[in-house]
C-alpha positions as CSV (number, residue, x, y, z in Angstrom):
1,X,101.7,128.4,115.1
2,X,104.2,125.3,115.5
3,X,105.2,123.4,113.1
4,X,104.2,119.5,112.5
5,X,107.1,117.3,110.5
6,X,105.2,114.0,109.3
7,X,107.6,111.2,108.3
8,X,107.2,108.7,106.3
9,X,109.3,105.9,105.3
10,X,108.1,104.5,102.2
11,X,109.0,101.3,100.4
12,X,107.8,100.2,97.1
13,X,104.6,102.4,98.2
14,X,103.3,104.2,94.7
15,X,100.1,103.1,95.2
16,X,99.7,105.1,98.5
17,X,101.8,108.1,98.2
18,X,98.6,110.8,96.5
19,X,96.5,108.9,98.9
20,X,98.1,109.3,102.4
21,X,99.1,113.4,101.2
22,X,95.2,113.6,100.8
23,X,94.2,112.0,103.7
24,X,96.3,114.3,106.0
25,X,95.3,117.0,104.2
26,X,92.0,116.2,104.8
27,X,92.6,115.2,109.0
28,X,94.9,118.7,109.2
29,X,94.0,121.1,107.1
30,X,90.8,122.1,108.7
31,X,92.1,122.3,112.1
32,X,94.6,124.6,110.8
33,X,97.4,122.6,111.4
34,X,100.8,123.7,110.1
35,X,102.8,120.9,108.6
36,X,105.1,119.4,106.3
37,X,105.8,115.5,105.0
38,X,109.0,114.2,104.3
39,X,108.8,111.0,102.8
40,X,112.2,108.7,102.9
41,X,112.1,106.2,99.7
42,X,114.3,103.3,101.4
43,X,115.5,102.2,97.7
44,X,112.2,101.6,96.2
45,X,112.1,99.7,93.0
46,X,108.9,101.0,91.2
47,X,107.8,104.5,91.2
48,X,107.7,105.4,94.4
49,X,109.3,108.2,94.3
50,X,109.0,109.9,91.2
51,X,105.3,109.7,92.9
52,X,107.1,112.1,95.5
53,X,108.2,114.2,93.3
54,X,105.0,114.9,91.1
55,X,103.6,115.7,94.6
56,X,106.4,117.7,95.7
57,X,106.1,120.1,92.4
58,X,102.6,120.7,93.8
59,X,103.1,121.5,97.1
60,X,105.6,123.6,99.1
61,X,104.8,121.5,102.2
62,X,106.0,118.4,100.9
63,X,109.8,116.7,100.5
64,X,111.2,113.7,99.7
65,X,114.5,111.7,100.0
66,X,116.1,108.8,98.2
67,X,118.5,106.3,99.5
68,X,120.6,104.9,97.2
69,X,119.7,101.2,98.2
70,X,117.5,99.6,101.2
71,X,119.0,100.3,104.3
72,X,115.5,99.5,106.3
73,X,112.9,101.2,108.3
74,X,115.3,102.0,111.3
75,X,117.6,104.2,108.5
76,X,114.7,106.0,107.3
77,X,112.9,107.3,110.0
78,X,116.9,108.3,111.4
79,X,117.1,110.0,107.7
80,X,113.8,111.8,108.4
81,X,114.4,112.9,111.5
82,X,117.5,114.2,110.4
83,X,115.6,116.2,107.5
84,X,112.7,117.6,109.6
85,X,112.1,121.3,110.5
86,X,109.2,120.9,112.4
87,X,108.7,122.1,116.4
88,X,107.7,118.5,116.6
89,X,108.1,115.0,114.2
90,X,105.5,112.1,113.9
91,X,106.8,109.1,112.8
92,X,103.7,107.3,110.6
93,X,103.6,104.3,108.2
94,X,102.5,105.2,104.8
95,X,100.2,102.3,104.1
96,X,97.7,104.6,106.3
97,X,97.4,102.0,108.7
98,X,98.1,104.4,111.4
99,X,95.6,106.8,111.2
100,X,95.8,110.5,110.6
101,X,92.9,111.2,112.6
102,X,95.1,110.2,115.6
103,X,97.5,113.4,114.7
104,X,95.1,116.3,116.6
105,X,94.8,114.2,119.3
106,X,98.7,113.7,119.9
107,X,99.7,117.0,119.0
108,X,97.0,118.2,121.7
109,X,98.9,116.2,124.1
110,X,102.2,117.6,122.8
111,X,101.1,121.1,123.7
112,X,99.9,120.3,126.9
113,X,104.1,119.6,127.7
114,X,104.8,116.2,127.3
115,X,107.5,115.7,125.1
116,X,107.0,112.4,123.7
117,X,103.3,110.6,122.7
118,X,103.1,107.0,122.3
119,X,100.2,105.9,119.3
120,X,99.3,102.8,121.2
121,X,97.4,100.1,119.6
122,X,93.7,99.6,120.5
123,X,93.5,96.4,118.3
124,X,95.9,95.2,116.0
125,X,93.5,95.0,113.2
126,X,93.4,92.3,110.7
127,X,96.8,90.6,111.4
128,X,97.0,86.6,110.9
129,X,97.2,84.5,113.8
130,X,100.7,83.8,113.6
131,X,102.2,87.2,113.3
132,X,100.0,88.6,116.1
133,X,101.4,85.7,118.1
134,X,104.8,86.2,116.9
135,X,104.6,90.1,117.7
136,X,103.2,89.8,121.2
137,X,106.0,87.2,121.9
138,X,108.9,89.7,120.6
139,X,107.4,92.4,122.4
140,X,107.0,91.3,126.0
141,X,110.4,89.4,125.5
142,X,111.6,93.3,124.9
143,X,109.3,94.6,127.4
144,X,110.9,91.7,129.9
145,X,114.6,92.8,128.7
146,X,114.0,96.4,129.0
147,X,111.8,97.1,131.8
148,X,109.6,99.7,129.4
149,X,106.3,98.1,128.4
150,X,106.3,98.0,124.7
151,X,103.3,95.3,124.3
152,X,101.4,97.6,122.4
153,X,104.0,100.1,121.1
154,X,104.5,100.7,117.0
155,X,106.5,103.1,115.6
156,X,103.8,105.3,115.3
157,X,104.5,108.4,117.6
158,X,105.1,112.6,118.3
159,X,108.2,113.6,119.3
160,X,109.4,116.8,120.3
161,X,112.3,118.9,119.0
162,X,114.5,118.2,121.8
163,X,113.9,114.8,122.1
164,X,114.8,114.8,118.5
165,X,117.8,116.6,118.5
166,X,118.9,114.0,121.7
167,X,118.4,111.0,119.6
168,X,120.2,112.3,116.8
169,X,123.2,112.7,118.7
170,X,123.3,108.8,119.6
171,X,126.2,107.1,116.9
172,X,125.2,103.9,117.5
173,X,124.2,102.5,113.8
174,X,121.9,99.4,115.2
175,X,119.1,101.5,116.4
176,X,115.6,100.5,117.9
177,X,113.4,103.0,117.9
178,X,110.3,102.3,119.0
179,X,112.9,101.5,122.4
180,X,115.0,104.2,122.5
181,X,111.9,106.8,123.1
182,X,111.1,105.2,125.9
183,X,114.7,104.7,127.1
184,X,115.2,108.5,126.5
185,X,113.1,109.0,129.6
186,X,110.8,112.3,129.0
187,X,107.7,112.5,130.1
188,X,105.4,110.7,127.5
189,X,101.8,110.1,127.5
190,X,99.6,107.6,125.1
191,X,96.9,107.8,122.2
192,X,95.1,104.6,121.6
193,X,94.3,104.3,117.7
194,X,92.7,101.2,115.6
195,X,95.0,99.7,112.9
196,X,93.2,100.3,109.6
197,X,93.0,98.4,106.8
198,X,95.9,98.6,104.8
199,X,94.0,99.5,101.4
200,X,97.0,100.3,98.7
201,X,99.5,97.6,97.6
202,X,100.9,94.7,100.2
203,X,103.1,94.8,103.2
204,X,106.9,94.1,102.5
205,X,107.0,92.5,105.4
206,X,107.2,88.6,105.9
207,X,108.2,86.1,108.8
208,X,112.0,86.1,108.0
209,X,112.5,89.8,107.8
210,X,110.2,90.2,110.9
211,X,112.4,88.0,112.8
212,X,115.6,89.2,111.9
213,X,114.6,92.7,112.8
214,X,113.2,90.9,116.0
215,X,116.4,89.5,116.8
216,X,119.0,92.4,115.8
217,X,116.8,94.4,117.6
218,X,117.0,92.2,120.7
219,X,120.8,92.1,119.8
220,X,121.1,96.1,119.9
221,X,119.0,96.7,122.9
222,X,119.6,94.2,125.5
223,X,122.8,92.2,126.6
224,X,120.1,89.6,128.2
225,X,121.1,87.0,126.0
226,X,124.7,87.3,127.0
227,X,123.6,86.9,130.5
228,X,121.6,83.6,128.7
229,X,124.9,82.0,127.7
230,X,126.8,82.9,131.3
231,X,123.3,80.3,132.7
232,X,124.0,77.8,130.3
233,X,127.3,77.6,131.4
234,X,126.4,77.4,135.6
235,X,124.0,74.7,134.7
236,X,126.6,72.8,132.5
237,X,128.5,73.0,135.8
238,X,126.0,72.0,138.1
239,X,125.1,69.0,135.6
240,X,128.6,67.9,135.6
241,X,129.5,67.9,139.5
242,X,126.3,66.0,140.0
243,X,127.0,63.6,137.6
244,X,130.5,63.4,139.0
245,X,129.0,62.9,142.4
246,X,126.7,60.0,140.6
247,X,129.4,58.6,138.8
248,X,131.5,58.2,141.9
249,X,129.3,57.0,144.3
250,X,128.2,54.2,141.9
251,X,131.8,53.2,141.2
252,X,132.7,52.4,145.0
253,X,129.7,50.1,146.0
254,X,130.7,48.2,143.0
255,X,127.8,48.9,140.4
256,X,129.2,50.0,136.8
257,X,127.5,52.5,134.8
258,X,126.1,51.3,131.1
259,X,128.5,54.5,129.9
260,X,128.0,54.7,126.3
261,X,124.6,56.5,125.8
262,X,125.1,58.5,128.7
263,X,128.0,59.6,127.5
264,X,126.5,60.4,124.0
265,X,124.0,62.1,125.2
266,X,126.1,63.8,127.7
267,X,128.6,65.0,124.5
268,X,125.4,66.0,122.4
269,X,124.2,68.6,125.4
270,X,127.2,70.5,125.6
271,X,128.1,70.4,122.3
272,X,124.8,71.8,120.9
273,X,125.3,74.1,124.5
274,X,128.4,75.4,122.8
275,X,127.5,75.9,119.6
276,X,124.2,77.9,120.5
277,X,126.6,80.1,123.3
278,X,128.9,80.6,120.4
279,X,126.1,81.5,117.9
280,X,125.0,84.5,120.5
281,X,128.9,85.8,120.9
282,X,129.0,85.5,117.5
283,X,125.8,88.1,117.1
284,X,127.4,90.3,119.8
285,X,130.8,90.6,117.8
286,X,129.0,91.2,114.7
287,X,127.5,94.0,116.1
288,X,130.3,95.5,117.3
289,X,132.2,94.8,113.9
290,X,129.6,97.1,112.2
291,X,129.7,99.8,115.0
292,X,133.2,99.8,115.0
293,X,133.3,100.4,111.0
294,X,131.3,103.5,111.6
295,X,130.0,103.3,108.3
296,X,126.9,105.6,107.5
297,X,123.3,105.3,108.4
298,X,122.5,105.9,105.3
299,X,123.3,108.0,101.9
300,X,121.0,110.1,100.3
301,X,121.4,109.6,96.4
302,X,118.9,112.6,95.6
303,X,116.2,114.6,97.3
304,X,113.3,116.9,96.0
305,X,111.3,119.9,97.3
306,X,110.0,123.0,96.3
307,X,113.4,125.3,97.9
308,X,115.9,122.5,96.5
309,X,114.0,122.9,93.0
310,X,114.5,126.2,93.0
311,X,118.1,126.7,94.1
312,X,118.8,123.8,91.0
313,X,117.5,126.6,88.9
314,X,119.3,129.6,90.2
315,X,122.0,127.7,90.0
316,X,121.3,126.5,86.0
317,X,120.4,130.6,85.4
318,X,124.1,131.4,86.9
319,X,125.8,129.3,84.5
């Protein structure tokens, strides 16, 4: 019987922890699924984890790892995957807005062979006007820059032990996963699944942290933008030899240009030109400052399950 790892990064999440343990208890337990949950507390500041560990004393099945700050999303489902045992991983939220229904279905599709299944989004549930246009925009820019369609992706997906094992051997410390399964290349299928409500606590989400993980993951995944500043430039070059052309023309049948707003304006485009070109190298070299540090993922301040319990107190009994 394989075994199913179910991660699940959790921030500020004590609300939800005893319910989303029940819930796939409840989805896997009677189709006699084998599995186990490792929960990765990204620095939580209430109780989140102490949640883990109350649940952890009571089941075998059930781990959980602490970081010893934030260090995102993208960290902790790295840190879980790291941690997992299981024949295959699922990557799940733990505000139980992706479903655990969904599981049988994609680990059906995992045992028919495919190594990888996408939890596509039927709907996206009930999401305010701005962020669903906001996330449509971000995703078929990425789609656009990747050539993968990811209009409908989440993070929300089975993965194989092998493609596991492949992903943990990228270094690269600005990861995007939701791209990198589908750069990875093995053959994938879908399940659609409706967004439920989120029913414990409140997303940690808001505009500004949405768009700055838009934009490092655009950043880490695409050189596009680089390619952006090189068309700035050609058209700054084009502008200028036409307006040289202009310029000259008017100057030998005798007509003088009124020079000083053109000129102002002229000054204004390439300087804010510059400044925004420079503002993209600048992301570019930032990027490559932190990858060339090679600083950690992530550090794991303290961890809990039933083995790691026990060794503490062999350990205690020895002394």
């Amino acid at each position: 019987m394989p075994l199913l790892s179910i991660i699940i990064p959790v921030y500020n999440e004590e609300e939800s922890i005893e319910h989303v343990i029940s819930a796939l208890r409840e989805t896997l337990s009677p189709e006699d699924i084998q599995f186990e949950i490792v929960f990765i507390c990204d620095g939580s500041l209430d109780a989140t984890f102490e949640q883990v560990v109350k649940q952890s004393d009571l089941a075998d099945n059930i781990r959980g790892y602490r970081f010893s700050r934030n260090f995102g999303k993208e960290a902790a489902i790295w840190a879980g995957l790291q941690n997992s045992s299981g024949d295959c991983c699922v990557v799940m939220d733990g505000d139980l807005q992706h479903p655990p229904k969904a599981l049988p279905k994609m680990l059906a599709k995992w045992q028919e062979g495919y190594k990888v299944v996408e939890g596509i989004k039927a709907s996206r549930g009930q999401e305010s006007a701005l962020y669903r246009f906001f996330s449509r925009t971000f995703y078929r820019v990425m789609s656009a820059l990747s050539g993968f369609d990811m209009r409908s992706s989440s993070d929300f997906k089975l993965l194989d032990r092998q493609v596991v094992q492949e992903l943990l051997k990228l270094d690269e410390r600005n990861t995007f996963f939701r791209g990198l399964s589908f750069w990875m290349g093995f053959p994938s299928t879908e399940v659609q699944y409706e967004v439920a409500p989120r029913e414990y606590g409140k997303s940690n989400w808001n505009f500004f942290k949405l768009f700055r993980y838009a934009l490092n993951n655009v950043i880490g995944f695409s050189t596009a933008p680089l390619q952006f500043v090189t068309g700035i430039g050609a058209i700054l070059v084009v502008a200028s030899i036409a307006l040289a052309i202009h310029t000259l023309v008017r100057f030998f049948i005798g007509e003088s240009l009124e020079g000083f707003t053109t000129v102002i304006l002229i000054l204004l485009f390439i300087g804010g030109s510059t400044m925004v070109s420079l503002g993209i190298i600048g992301l570019y070299v930032a990027k490559i400052y932190e990858e060339v540090k090679g600083r950690p993922r992530f550090i794991i301040s303290e961890s809990v399950s039933r083995e790691a319990v026990k060794s503490q107190q062999d350990y205690d009994l020895k002394e």
